[in-house]
Backbone bond lengths (Angstrom), bond angles and torsions (degrees), N, CA, C in turn:
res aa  C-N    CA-C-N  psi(-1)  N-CA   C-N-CA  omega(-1)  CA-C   N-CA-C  phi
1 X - - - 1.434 - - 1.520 108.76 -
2 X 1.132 111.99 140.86 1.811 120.75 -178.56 1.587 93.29 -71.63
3 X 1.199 147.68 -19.99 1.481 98.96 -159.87 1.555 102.87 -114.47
4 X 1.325 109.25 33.44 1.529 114.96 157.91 1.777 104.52 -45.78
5 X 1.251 119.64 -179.23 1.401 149.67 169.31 1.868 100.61 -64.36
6 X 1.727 89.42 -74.69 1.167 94.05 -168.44 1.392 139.94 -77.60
7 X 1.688 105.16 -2.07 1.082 116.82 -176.31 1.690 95.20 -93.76
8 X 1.534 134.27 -48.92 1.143 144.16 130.63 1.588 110.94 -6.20
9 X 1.257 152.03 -19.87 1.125 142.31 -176.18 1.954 102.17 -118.84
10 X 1.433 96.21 -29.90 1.775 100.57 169.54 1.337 120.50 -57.74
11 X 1.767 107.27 -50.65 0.988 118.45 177.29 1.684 144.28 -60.73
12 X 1.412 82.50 -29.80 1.449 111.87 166.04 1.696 120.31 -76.28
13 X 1.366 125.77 3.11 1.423 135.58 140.41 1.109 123.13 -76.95
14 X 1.704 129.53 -28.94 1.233 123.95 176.98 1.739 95.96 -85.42
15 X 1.029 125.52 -30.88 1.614 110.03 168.52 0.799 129.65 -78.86
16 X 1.026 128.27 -4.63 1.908 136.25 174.58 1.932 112.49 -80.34
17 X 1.510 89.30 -18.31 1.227 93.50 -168.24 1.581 124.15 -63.91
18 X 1.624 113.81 -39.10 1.776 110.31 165.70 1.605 87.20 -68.09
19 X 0.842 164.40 -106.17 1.830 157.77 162.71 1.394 83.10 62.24
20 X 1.315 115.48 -100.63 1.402 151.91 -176.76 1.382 105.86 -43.91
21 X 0.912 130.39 -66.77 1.921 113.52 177.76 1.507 112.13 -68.59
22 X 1.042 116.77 -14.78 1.752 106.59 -163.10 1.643 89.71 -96.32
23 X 1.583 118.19 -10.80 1.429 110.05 174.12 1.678 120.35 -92.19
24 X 1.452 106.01 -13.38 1.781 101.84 151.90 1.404 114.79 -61.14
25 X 1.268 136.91 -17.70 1.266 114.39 168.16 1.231 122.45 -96.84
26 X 1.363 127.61 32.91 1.634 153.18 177.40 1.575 104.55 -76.86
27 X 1.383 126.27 132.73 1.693 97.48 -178.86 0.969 118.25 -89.69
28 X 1.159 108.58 152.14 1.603 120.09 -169.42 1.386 142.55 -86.90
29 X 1.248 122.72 96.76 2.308 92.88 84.78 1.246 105.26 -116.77
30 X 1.484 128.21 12.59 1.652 150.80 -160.33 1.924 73.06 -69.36
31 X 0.875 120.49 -50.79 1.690 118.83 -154.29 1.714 114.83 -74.10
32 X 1.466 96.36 -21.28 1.696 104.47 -157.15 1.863 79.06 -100.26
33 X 1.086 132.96 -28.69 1.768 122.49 -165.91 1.331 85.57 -98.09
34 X 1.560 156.48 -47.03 0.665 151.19 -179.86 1.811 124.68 -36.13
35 X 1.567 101.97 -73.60 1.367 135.99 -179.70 1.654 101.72 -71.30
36 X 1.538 126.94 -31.40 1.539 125.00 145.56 1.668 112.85 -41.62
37 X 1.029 97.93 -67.59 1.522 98.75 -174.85 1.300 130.63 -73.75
38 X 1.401 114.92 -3.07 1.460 101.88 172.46 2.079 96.78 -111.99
39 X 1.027 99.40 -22.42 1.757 90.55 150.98 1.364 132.39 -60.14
40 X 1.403 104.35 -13.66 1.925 104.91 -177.10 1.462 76.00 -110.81
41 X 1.269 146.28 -76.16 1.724 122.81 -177.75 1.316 107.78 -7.00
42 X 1.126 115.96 -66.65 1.690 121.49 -148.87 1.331 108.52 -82.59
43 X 1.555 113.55 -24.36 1.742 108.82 134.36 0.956 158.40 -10.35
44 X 1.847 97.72 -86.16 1.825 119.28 149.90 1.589 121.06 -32.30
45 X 1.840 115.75 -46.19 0.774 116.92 171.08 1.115 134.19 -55.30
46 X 1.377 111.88 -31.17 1.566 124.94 -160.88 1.797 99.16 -85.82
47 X 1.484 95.87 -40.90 1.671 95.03 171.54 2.358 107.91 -65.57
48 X 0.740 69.62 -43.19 1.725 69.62 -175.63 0.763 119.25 -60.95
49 X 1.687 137.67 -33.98 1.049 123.06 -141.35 2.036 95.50 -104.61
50 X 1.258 91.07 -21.75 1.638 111.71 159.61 1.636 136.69 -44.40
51 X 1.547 74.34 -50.27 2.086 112.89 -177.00 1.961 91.00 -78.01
52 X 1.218 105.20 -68.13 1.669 102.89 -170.98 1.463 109.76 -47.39
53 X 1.397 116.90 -68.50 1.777 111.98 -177.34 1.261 106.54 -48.92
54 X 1.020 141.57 -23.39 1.072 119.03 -157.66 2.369 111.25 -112.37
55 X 1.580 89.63 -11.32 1.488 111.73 166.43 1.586 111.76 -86.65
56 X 1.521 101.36 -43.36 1.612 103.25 -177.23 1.740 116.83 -89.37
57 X 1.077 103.17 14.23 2.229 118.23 -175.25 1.602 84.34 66.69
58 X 1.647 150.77 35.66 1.104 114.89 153.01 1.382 147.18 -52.77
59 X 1.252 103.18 -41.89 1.826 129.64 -155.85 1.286 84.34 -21.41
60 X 1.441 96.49 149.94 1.566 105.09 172.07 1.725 87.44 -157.06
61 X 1.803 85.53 171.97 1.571 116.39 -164.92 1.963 88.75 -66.83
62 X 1.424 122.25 -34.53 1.522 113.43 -162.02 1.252 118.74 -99.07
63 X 1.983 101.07 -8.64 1.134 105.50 147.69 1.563 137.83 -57.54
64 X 0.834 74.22 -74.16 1.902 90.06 165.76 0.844 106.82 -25.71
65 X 1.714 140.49 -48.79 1.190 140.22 -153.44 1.233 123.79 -95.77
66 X 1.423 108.23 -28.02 1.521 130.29 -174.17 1.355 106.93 -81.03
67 X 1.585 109.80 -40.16 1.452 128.17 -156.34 1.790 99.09 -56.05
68 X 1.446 110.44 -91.80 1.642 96.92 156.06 0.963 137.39 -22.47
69 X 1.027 145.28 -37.06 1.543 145.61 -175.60 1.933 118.38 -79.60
70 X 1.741 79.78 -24.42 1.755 73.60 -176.72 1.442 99.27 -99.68
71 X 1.241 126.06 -23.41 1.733 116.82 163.93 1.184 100.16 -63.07
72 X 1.642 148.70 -49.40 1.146 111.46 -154.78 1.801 110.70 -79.30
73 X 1.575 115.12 -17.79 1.444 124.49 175.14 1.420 102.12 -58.86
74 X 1.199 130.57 -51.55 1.389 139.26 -160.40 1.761 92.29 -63.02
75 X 0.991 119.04 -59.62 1.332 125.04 -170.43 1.418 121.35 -66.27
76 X 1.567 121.13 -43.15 1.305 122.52 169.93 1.416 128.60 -57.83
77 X 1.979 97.71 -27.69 1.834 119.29 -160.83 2.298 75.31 -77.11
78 X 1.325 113.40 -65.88 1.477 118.93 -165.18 1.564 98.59 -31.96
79 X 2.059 119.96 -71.84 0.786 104.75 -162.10 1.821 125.89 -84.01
80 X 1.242 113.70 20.30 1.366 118.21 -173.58 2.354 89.68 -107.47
81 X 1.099 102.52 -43.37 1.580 86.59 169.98 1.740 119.21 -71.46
82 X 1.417 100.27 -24.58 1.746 81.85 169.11 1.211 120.89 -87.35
83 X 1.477 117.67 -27.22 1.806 105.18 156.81 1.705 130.00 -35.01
84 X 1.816 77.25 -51.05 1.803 88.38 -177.10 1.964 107.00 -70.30
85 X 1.099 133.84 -35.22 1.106 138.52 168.02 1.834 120.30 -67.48
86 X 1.062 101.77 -11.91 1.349 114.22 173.41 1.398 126.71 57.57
87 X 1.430 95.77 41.27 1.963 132.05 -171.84 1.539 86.98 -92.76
88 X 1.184 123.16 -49.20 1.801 135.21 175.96 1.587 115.95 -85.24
89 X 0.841 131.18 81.12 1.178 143.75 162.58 1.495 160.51 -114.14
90 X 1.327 123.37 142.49 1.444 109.74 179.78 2.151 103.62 72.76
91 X 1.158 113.59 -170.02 1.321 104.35 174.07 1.269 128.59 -36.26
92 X 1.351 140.53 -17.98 1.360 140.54 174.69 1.576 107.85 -88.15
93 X 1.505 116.72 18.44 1.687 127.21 168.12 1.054 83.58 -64.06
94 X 1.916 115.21 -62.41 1.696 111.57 -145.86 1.763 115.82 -59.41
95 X 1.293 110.52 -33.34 1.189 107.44 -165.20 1.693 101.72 -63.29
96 X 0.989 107.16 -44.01 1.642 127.30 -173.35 1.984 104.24 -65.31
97 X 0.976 126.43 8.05 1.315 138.29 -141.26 1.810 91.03 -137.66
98 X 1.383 101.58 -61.82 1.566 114.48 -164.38 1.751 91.09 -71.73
99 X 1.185 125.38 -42.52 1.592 135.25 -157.66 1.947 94.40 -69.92
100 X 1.426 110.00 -57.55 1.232 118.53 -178.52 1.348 100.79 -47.52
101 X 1.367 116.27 -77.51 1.597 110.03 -168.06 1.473 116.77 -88.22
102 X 1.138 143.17 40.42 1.685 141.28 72.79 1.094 120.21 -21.73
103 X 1.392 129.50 -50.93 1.540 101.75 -159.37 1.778 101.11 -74.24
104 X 1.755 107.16 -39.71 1.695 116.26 177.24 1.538 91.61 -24.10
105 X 1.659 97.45 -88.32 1.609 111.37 -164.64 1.333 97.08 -28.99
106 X 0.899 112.94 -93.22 1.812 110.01 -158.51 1.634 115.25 -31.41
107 X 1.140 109.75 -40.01 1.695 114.64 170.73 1.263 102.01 -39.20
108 X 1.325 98.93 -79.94 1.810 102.50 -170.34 1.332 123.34 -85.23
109 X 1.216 135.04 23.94 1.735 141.20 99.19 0.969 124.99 -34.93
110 X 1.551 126.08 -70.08 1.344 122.40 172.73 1.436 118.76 -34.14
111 X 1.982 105.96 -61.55 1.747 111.00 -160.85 1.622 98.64 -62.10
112 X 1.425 120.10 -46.55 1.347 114.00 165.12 1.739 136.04 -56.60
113 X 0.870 127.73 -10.15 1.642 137.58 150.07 1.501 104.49 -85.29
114 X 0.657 128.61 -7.49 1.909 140.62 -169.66 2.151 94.57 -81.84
115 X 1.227 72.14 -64.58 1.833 89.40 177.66 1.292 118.74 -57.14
116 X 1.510 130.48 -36.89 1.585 150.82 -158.69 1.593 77.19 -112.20
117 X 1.093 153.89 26.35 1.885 149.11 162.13 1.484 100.74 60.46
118 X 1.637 133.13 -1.70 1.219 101.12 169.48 1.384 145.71 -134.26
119 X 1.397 119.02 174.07 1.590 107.35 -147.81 1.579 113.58 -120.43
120 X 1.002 132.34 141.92 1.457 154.92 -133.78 1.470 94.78 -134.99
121 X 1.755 119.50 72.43 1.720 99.99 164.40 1.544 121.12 -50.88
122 X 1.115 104.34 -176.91 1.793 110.62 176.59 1.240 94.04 -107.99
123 X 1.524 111.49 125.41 1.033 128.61 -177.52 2.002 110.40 -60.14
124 X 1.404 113.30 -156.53 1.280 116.11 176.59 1.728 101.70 -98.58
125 X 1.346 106.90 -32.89 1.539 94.06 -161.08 1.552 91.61 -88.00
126 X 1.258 125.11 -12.48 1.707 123.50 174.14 1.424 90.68 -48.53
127 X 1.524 103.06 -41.96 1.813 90.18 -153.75 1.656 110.91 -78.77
128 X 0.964 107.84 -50.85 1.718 118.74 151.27 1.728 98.67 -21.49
129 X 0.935 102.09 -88.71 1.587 109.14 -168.97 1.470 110.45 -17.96
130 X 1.690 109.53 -49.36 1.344 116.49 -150.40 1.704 94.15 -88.92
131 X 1.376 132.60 -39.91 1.161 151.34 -176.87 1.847 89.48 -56.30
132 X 1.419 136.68 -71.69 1.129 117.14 156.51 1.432 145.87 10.91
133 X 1.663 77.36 -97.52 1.798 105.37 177.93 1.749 92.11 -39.53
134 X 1.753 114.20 -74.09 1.409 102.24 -156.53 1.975 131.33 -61.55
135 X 1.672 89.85 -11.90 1.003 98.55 165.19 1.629 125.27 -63.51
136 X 1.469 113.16 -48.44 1.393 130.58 -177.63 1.578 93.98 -65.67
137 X 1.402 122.79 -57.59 1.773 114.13 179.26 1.057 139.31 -61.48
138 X 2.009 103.89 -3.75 1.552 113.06 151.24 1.322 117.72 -83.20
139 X 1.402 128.30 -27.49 1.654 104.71 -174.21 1.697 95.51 -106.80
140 X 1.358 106.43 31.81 1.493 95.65 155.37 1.477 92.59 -118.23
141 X 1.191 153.79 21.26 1.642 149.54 177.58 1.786 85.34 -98.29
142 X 1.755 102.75 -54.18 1.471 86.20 -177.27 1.175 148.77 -85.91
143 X 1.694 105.61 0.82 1.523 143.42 153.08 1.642 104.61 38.05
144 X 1.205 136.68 -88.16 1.780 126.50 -158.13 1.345 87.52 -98.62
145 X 1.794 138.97 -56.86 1.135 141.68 -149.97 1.793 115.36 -35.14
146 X 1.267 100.03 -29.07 1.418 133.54 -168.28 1.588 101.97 -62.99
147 X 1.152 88.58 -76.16 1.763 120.70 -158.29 1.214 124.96 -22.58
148 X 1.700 108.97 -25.98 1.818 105.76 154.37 1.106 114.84 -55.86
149 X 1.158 139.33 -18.01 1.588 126.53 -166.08 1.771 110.74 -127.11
150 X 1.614 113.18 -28.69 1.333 125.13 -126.08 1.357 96.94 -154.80
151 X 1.369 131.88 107.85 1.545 127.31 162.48 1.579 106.22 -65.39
152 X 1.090 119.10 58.73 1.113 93.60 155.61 1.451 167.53 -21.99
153 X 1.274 123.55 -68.61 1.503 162.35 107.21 2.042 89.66 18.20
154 X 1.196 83.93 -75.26 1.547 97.24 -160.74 1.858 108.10 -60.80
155 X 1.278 99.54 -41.99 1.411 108.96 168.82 1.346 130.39 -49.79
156 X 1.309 113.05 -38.09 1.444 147.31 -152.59 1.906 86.61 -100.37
157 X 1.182 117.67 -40.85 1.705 104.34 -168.21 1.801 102.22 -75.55
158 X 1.751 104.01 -40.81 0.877 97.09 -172.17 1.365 118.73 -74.07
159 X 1.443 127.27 -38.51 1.552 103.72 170.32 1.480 109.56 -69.27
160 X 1.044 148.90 5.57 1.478 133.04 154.13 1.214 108.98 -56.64
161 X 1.604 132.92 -46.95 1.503 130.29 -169.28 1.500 84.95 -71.95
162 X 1.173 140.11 -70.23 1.290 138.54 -154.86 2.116 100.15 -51.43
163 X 1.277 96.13 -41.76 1.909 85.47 -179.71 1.337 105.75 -61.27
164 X 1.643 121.52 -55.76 1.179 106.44 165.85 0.827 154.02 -25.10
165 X 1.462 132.47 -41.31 1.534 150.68 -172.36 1.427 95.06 -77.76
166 X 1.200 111.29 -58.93 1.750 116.56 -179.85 1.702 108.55 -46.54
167 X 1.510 100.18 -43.00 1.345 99.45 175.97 1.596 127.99 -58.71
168 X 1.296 95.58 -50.39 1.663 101.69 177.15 1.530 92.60 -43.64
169 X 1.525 127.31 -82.56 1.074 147.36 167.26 1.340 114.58 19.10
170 X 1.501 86.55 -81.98 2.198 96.33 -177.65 1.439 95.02 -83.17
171 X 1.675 135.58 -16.25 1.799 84.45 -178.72 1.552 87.51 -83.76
172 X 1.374 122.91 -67.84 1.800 89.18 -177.33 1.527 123.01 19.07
173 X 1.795 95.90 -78.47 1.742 94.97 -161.44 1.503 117.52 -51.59
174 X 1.504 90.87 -35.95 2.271 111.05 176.82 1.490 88.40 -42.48
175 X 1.510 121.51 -62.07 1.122 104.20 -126.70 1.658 104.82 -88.97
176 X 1.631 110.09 -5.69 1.404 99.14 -174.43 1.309 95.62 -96.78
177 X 1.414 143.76 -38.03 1.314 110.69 147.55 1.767 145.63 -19.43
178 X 1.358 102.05 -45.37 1.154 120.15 171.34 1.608 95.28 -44.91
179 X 1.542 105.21 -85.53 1.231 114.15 -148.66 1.132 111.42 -65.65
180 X 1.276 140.29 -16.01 1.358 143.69 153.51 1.545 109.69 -32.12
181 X 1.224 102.64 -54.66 1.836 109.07 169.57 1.562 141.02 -31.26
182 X 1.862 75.08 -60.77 1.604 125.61 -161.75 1.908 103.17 -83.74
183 X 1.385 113.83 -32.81 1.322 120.45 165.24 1.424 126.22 -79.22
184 X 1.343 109.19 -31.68 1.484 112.61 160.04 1.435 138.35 -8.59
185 X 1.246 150.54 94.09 0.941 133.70 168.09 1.857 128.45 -42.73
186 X 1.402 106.68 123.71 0.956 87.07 165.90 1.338 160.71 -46.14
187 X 1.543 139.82 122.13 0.760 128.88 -156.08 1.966 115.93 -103.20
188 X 1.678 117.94 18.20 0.838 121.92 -148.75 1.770 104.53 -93.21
């Protein structure tokens, strides 16, 4: 049922999300502390809403389902407005490029092993990976604001290459699992 806590706190990342793009066009640096902070909100959430179902016996079937879906929205909406804002740029497109379509692939790996009954935890370095990426997609939200103190910018490109690599990495692992499946002879 949706109106658990935690499914209620999932959900509330996929709504934050016009939230979050319509506040890059805030002027700036009103836009970059802004759109920082409701990306690390939607964070907290993502840790909580994890921590609660699973403290309060929630877990549920729409958890599960939602849960992925609104990290990977949260993440695609971040890195497709800093392309367009031009916080992502020049060679650090690709990394941001390879991360996006990983997450596709793996989607539709997953929904397809979903169908065939089987299931693909997230490994440890998935989680690493992802702990990364969002790290690097905060000090690129806060990109120049920083820069008296803090390369930001610069920080932010380089763990993108570094999520990347991880990325290639684990979907690889997705995918030879996958195909282990997917090569199978039929058994019908």
């Amino acid at each position: 049922m949706i109106t658990t806590l935690p499914n209620l706190l999932t959900l509330s990342r996929i709504l934050v999300i016009p939230l979050f793009t319509g506040a890059f066009y805030l002027a700036s640096p009103l836009d970059q502390w802004v759109t920082f902070g409701i990306f690390v909100a939607a964070g907290i959430t993502d840790f909580f809403d994890g921590y609660l179902a699973r403290n309060l016996n929630q877990v549920s079937i729409l958890g599960r389902f939602l849960d992925p879906i609104a990290d990977k929205l949260l993440v695609a909406a971040a890195i497709l407005m800093l392309v367009a804002f031009n916080r992502i740029e020049s060679w650090t497109v690709l990394p941001a490029m390879v991360i996006l379509c990983r997450e596709i692939l793996v989607s539709g790996l997953r929904e397809f092993l979903a169908q065939v009954k089987i299931s693909v935890p997230v490994s440890r370095l998935a989680k690493w990976k992802t702990g990364v990426q969002i790290v690097a997609l905060c000090f690129l939200l806060l990109g120049n604001v920083v820069d008296d103190f803090l390369p930001a910018g610069q920080i932010g490109s380089i763990g993108l290459w570094i999520a990347a690599i991880l990325t290639l990495y684990t979907g690889y692992d997705y995918m030879r699992v996958g195909l282990r499946y997917m090569t199978a002879p039929d058994s019908e």
